[in-house]
C-alpha positions in Angstrom: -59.5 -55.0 3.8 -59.4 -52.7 6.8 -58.9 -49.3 7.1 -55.0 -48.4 6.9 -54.9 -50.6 4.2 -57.3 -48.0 2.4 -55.3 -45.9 -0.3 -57.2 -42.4 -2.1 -56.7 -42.3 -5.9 -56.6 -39.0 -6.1 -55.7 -36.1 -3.7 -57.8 -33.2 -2.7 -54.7 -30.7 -3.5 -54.0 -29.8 -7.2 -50.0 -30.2 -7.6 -48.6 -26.6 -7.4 -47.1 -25.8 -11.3 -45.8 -22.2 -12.4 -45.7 -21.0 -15.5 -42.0 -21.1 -16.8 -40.3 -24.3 -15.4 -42.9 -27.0 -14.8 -42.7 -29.5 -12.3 -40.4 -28.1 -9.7 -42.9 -26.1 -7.4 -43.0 -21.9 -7.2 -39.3 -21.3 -7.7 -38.2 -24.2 -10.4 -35.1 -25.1 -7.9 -33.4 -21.7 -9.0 -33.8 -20.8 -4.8 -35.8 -17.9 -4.2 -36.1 -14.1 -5.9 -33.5 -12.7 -7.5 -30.7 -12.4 -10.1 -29.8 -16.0 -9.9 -33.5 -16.7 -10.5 -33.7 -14.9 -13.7 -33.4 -16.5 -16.7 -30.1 -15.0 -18.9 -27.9 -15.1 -15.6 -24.5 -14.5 -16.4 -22.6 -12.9 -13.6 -19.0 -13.1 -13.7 -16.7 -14.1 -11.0 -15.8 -11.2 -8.3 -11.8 -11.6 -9.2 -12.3 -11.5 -12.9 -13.8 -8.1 -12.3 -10.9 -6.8 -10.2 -8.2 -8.4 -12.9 -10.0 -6.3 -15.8 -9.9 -3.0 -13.7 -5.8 -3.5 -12.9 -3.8 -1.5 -15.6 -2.1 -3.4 -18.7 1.4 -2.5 -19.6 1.6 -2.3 -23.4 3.9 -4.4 -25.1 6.4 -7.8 -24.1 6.4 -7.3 -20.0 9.4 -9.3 -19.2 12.9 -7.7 -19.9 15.3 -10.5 -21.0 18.2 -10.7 -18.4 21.3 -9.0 -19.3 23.4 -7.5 -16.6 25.0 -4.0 -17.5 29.1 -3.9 -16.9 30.3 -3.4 -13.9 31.4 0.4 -13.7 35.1 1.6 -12.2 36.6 5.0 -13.1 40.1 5.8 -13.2 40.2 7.6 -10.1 40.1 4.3 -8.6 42.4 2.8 -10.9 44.8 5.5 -9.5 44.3 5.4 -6.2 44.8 1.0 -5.9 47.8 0.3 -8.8 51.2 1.0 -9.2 52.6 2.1 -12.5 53.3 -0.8 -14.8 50.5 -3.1 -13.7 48.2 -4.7 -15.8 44.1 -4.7 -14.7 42.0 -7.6 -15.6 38.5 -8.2 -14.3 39.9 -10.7 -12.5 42.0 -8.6 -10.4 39.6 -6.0 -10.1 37.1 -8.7 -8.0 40.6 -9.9 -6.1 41.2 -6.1 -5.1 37.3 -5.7 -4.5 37.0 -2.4 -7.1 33.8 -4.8 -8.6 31.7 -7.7 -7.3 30.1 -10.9 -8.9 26.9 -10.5 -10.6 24.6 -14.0 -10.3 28.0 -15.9 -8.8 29.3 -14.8 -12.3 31.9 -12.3 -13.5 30.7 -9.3 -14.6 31.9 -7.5 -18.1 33.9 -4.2 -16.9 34.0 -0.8 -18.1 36.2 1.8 -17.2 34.7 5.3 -16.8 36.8 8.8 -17.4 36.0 10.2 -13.7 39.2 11.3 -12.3 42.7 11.9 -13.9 45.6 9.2 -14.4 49.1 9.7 -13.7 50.1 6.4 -14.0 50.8 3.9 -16.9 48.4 1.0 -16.5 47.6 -1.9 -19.2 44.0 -2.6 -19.4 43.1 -5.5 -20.5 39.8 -7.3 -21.2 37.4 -4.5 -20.3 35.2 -2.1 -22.4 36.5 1.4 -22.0 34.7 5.0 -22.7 36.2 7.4 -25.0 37.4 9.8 -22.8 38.9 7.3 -20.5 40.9 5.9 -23.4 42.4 9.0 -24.3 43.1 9.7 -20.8 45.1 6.5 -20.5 46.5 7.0 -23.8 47.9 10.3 -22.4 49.5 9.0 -19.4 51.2 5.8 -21.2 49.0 3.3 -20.6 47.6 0.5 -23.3 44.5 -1.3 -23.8 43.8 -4.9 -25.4 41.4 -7.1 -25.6 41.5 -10.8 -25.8 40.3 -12.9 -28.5 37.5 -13.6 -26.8 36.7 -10.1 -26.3 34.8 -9.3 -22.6 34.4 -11.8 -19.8 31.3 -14.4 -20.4 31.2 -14.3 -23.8 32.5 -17.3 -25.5 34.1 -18.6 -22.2 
């Protein structure tokens, strides 16, 4: 035997132990002071704090995704057509009075603005109360199609 060879059985330093997590040295591997070093540490995330502060909006949030008719008044209607024609929604998007809505069509309704000296057939659009009777006045006619407005039951 020689003397690297020589091993001590015990050492002269008592293993350092704390009171409330045994055999992990001063801190228990929880790092140092503390919060995190507490026992019953429940902290939330920072973000989850910020998202329970934002307002809620009571109620279904997301409006389902149906487009209100396209609006021309008659002063329009006065102003572009001759007496005798009929107006579709067609030929309102071919004389530009209305515009497609999605790539599609839109449902058209014709307003009471203005006054109507002509005698126009309307066909295929919603029209108000007051525009009816103002068309009715001037000779004009309204129908609708089986079918009823543009995009329903096309």
């Amino acid at each position: 035997m020689q003397l690297h060879n020589l091993k001590k059985h015990s050492s002269h330093r008592a293993q350092k132990l704390i009171g409330r997590g045994g055999k992990r040295g001063t801190s228990s591997g929880r790092g140092t002071k503390g919060q995190k070093a507490r026992a019953g540490n429940k902290r939330r995330p920072e973000m989850r704090d910020i998202i329970k502060k934002l307002p809620k909006l009571r109620g279904y949030r997301f409006k389902p995704v149906s487009s209100k008719p396209a609006v021309v008044n008659l002063a329009a209607l006065d102003k572009i057509f001759k007496a005798g024609e009929s107006i579709t929604p067609v030929i309102l998007l071919a004389k530009k009075l209305i515009s497609r809505n999605r790539g599609q069509l839109p449902a058209v309704k014709i307003l009471a603005s203005g006054d109507l000296t002509k005698k126009l057939v309307i066909e295929n659009c919603l029209v108000s109360t007051f525009a009816k009777i103002k068309i009715e006045k001037a000779g004009g006619s309204i129908s609708l199609s089986k079918t009823g407005l543009p995009g329903q039951g096309e």
